[in-house]
VODREN-997792 format. One record per residue (C-alpha): residue number from 1; residue in one letter; x, z, y. Coordinates in Angstrom, 1 decimal, decimal comma. Layout:
N
{NUM; "A"; {X; Z; Y}}
...
This chain:
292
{1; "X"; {-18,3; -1,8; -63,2}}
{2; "X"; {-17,3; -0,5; -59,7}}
{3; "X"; {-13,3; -1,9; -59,3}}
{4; "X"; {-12,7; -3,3; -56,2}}
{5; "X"; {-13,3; -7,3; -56,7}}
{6; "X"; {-9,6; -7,7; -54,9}}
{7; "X"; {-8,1; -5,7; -57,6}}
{8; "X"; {-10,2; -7,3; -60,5}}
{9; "X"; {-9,4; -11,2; -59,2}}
{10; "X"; {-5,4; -9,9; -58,6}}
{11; "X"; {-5,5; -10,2; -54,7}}
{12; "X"; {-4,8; -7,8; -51,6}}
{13; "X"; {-7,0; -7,9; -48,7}}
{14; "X"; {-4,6; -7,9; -45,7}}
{15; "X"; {-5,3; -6,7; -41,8}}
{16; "X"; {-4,7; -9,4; -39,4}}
{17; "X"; {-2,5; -8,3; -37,3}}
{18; "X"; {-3,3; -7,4; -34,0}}
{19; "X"; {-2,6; -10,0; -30,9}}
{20; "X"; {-1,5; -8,4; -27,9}}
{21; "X"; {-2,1; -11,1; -24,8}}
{22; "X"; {0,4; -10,0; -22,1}}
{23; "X"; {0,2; -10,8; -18,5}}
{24; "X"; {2,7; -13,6; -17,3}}
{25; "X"; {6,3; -12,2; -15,6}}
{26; "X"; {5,3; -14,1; -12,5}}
{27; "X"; {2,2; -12,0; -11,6}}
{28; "X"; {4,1; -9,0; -11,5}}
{29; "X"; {6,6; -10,3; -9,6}}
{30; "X"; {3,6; -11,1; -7,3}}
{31; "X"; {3,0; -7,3; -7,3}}
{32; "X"; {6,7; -6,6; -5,6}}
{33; "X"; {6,4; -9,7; -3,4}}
{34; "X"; {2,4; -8,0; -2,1}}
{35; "X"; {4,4; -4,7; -1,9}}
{36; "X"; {7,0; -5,5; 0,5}}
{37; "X"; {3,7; -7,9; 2,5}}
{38; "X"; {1,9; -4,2; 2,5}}
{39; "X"; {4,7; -2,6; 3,9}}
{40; "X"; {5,3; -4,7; 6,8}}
{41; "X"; {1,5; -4,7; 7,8}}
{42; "X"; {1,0; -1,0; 7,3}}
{43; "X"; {3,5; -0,5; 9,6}}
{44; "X"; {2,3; -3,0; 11,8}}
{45; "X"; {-1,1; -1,6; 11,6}}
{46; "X"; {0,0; 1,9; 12,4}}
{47; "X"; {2,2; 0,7; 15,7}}
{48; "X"; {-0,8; -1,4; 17,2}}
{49; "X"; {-3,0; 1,6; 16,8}}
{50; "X"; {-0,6; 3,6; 18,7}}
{51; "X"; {-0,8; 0,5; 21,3}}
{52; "X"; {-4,3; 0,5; 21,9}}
{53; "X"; {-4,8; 4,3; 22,1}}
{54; "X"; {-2,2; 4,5; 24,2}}
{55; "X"; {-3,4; 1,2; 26,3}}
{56; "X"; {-6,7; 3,0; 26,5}}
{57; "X"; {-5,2; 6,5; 28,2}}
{58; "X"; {-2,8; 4,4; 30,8}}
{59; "X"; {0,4; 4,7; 29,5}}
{60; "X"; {1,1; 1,3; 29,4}}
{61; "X"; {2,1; 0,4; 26,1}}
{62; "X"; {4,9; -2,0; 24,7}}
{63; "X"; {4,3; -2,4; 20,7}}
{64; "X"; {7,3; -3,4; 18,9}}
{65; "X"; {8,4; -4,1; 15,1}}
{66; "X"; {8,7; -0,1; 14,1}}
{67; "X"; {7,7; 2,0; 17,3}}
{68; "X"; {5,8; 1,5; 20,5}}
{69; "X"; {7,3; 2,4; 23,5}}
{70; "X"; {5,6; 3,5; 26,8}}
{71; "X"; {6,3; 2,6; 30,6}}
{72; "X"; {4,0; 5,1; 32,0}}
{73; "X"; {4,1; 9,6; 31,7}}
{74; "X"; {1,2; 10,9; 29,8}}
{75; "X"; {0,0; 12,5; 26,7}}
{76; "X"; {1,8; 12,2; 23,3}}
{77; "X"; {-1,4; 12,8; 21,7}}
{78; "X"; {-1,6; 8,7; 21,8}}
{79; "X"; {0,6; 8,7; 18,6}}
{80; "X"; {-2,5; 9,8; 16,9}}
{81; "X"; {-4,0; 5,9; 17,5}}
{82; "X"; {-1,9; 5,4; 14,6}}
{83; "X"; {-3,0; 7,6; 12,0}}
{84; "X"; {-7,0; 6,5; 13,1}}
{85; "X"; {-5,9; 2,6; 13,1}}
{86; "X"; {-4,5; 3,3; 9,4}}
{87; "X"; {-7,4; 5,4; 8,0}}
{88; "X"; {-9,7; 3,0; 8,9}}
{89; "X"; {-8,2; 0,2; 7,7}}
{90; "X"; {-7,5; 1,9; 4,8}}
{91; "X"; {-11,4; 2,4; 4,3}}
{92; "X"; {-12,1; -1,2; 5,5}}
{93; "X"; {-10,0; -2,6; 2,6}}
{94; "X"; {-11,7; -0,3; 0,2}}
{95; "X"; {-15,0; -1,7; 0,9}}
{96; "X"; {-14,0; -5,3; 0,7}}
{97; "X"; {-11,8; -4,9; -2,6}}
{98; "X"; {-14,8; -5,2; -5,0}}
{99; "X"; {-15,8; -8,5; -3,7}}
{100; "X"; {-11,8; -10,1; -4,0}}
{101; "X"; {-11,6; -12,5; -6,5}}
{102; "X"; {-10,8; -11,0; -9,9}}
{103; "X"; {-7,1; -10,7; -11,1}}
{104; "X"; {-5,9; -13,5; -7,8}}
{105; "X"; {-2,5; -12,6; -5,9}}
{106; "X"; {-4,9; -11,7; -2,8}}
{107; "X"; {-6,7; -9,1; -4,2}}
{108; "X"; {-3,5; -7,4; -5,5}}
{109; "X"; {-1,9; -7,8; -2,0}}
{110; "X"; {-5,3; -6,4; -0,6}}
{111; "X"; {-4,8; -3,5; -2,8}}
{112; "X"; {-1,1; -2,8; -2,2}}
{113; "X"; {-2,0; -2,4; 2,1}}
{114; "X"; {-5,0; -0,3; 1,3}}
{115; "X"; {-2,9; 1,5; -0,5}}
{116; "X"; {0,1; 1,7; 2,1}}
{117; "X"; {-2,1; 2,4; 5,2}}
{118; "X"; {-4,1; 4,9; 3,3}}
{119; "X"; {-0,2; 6,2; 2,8}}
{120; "X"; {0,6; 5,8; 6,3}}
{121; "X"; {-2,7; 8,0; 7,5}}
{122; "X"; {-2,9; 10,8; 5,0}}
{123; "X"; {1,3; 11,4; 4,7}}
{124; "X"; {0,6; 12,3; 8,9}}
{125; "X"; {-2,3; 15,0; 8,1}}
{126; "X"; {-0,6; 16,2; 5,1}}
{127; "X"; {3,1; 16,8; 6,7}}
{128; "X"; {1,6; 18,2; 9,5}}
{129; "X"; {2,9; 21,7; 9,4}}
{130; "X"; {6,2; 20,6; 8,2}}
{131; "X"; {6,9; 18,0; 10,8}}
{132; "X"; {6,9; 18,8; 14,4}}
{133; "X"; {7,0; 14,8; 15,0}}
{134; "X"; {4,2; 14,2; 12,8}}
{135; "X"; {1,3; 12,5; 15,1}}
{136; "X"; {-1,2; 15,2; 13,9}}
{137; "X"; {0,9; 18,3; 14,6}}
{138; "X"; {2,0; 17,0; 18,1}}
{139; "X"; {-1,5; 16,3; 18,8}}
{140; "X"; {-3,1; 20,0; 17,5}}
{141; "X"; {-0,1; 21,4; 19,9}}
{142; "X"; {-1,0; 19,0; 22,7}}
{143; "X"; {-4,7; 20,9; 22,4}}
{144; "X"; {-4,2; 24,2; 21,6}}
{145; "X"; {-5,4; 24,0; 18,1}}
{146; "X"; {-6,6; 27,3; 16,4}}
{147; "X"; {-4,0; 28,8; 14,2}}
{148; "X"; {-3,9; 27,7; 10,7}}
{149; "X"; {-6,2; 24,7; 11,6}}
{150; "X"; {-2,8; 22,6; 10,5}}
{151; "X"; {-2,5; 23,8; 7,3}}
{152; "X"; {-6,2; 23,0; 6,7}}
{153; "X"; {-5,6; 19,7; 8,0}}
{154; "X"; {-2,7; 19,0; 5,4}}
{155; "X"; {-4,7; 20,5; 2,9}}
{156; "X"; {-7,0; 17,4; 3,4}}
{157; "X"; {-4,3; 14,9; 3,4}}
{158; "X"; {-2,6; 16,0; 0,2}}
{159; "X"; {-6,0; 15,7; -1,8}}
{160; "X"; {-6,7; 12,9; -0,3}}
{161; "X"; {-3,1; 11,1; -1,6}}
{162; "X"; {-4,6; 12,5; -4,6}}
{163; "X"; {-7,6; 11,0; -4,5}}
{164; "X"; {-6,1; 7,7; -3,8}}
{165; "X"; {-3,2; 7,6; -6,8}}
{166; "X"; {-5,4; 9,0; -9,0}}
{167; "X"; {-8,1; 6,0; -8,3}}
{168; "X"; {-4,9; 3,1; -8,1}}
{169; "X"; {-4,6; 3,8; -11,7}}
{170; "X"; {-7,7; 2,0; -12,5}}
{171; "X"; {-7,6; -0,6; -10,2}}
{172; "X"; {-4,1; -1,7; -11,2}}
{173; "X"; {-5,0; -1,6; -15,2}}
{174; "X"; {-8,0; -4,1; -14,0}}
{175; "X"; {-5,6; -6,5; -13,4}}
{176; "X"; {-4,9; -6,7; -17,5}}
{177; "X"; {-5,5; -10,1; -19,0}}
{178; "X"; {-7,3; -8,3; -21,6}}
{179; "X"; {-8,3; -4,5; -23,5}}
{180; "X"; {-5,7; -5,5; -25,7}}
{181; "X"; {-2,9; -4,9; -22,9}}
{182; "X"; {-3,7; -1,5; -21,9}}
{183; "X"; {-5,7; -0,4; -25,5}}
{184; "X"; {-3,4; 2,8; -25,6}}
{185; "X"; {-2,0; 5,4; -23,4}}
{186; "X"; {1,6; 3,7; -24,2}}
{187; "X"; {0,7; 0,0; -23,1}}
{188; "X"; {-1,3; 1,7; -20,5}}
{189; "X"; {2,0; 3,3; -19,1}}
{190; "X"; {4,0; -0,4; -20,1}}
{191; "X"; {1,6; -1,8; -17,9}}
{192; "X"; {1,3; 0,5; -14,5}}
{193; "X"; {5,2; 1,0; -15,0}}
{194; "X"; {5,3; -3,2; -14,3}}
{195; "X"; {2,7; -3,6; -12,1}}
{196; "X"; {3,3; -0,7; -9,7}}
{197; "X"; {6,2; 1,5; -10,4}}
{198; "X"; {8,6; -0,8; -10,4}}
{199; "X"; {6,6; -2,9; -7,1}}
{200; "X"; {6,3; 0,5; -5,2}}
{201; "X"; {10,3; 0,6; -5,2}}
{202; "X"; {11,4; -2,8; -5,5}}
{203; "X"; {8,8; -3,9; -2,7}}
{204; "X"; {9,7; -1,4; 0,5}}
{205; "X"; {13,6; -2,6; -0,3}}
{206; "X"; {12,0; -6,3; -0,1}}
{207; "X"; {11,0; -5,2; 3,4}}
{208; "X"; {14,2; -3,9; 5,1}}
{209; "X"; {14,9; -7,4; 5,9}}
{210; "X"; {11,5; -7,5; 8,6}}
{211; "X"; {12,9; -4,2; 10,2}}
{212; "X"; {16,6; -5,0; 10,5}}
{213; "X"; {17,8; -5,5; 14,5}}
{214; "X"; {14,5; -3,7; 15,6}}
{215; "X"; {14,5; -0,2; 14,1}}
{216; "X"; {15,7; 2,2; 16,9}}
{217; "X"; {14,5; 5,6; 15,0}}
{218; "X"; {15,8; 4,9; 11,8}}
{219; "X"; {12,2; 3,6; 10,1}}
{220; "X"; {14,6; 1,6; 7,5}}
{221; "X"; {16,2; 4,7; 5,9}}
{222; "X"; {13,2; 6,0; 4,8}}
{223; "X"; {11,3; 2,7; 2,7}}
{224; "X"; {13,4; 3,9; -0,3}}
{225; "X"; {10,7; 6,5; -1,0}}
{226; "X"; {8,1; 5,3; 0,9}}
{227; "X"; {6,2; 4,2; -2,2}}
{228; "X"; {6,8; 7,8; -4,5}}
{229; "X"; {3,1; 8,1; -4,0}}
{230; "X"; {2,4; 6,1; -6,9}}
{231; "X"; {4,2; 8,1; -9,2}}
{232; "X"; {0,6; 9,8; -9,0}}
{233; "X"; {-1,1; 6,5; -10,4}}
{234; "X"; {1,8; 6,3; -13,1}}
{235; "X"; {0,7; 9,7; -14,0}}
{236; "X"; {-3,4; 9,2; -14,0}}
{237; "X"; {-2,7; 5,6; -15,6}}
{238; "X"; {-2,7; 6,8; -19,6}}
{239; "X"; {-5,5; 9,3; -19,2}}
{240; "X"; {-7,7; 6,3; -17,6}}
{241; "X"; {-10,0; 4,4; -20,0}}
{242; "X"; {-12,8; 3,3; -17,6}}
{243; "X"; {-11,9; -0,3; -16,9}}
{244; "X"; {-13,9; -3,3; -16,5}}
{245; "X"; {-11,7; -6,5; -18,0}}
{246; "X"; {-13,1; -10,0; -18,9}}
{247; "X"; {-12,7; -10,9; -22,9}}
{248; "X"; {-9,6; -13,1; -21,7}}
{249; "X"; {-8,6; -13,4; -18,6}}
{250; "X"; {-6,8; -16,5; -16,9}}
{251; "X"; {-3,1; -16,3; -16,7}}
{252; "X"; {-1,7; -16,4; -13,2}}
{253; "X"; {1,8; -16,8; -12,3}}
{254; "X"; {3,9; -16,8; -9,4}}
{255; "X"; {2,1; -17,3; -6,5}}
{256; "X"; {3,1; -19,7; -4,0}}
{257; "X"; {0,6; -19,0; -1,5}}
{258; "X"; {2,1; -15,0; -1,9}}
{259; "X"; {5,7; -16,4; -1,2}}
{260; "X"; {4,5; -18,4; 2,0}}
{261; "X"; {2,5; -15,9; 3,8}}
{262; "X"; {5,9; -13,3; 3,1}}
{263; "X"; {7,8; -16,6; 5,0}}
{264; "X"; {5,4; -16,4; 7,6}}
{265; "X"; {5,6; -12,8; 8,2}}
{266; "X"; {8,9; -12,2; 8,0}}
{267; "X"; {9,6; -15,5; 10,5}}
{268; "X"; {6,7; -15,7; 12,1}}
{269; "X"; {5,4; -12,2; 13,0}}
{270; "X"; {8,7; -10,7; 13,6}}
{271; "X"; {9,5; -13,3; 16,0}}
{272; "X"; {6,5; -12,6; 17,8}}
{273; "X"; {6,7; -8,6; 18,0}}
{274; "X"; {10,6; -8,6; 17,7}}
{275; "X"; {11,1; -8,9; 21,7}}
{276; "X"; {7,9; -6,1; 22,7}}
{277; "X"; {4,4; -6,9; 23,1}}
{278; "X"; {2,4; -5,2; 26,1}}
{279; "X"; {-1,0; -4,5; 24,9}}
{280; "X"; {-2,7; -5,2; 26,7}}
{281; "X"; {-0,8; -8,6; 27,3}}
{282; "X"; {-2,4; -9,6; 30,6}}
{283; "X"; {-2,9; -7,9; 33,9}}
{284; "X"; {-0,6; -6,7; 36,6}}
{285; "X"; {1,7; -5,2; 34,5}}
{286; "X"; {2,2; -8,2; 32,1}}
{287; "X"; {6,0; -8,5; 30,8}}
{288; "X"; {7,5; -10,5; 27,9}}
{289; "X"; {10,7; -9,9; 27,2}}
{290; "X"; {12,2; -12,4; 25,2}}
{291; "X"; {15,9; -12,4; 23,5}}
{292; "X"; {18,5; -12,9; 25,5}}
């Protein structure tokens, strides 16, 4: 009286199987193509902060593609502009990322320069009592710092790289088309290993191209592992399950806006810098010195 009705009318009930929607080879191309973009405005970022702080204490500053360089004497404590000017725009991109459009090409690049400033700022506060050219260790020598107030100092900059890979991993997985695409700690690991594994490598390499002809302290020959940071979100990305995706979300491709604004840059912005910008660029002291 209690058979299965499948079994009494000869049939098997059958799972459907499961549909996996996977996000488009374009868009993660995208992610190496806002990589290399991030790279070139992190640094970018961290040499015009070392402009202005050192525009600000007279020591009449000449930003260039990888390093500013300084006409006047004074205090090396200046270099320090740089790790400030990268912090904070670190923390301004963080507060504007919520409102980027969901899943677009510009909230992905937005995401790779937080990600690269932040980087850029807590790699000087965490190397420096390893590094006597770190910006934070010349500057606790330039003012007598207490013993040990270094090692504090790095302390802070290590958890906070920590702090920052661990919270990529979410923001990266929200980039999914669906639940379906990251549903287990395996797709999960598929998915950060596309999106930013392979972008944090690939992308730097993209960006040697920017620096070449303009790189007097050897910036180039370290953007091979300027991006082993994210090994940290590759590790945090199959233990996270807190995040927000639409029920399908619109397949994006290649973007050609992406590809244009990397033309720009790498034409355009290294034209611009290539030859030395005083920063100020007006006043007495006001020199442009083109290619000859």
């Amino acid at each position: 009286m209690n058979r299965d009705t499948s079994q009494t009318l000869g049939t098997q009930v059958q799972t459907p199987p499961r549909v996996v929607v996977r996000t488009s080879w374009g868009f993660f191309v995208n992610s190496i193509l806002a990589a290399a973009l991030a790279v070139v405005f992190a640094r970018s970022i961290e040499q015009f902060g070392v402009a202005v702080a050192g525009a600000l204490f007279g020591r009449d500053p000449v930003l260039g593609v990888t390093i500013t360089e300084f006409r006047s004497d004074g205090s090396d404590a200046v270099l320090l502009g740089g790790t400030i000017a990268s912090l904070v725009t670190g923390s301004v991109g963080l507060l504007l990322f919520p409102a980027a459009k969901d899943r677009s090409a510009g909230k992905l690049t937005l995401l790779w320069m937080i990600l690269f400033t932040f980087r850029n700022g807590l790699m000087d506060l965490a190397t420096s009592p390893f590094s006597a050219e770190s910006p934070v260790a010349i500057t606790l020598d330039t003012f007598d710092a207490p013993e040990g107030l270094d090692v504090v100092v790095s302390a802070g900059g290590w958890v906070g790289l920590l702090l920052v890979g661990v919270a990529a991993a979410a923001a990266f997985l929200g980039f999914a088309r669906h639940r379906a695409e990251i549903a287990t700690p395996k797709e999960r690991l598929r998915f950060i290993t596309a999106i930013a594994l392979i972008p944090a490598v690939v992308g730097p390499l993209l960006a040697v191209p920017y620096f070449v002809g303009a790189d007097p302290v050897g910036y180039i020959r370290t953007l091979p592992t300027v991006g082993l940071f994210i090994l940290i979100t590759v590790g945090a990305a199959p233990l996270t399950r807190h995040v927000r995706l639409p029920d399908l979300g619109e397949e994006r491709g290649l973007s050609p806006g992406l590809v244009a604004a990397l033309a720009i840059t790498y034409l355009g912005l290294r034209w611009a810098i290539g030859p030395g910008i005083p920063i100020p660029p007006w006043g007495e002291n006001f020199e442009w010195r083109f290619r000859e």
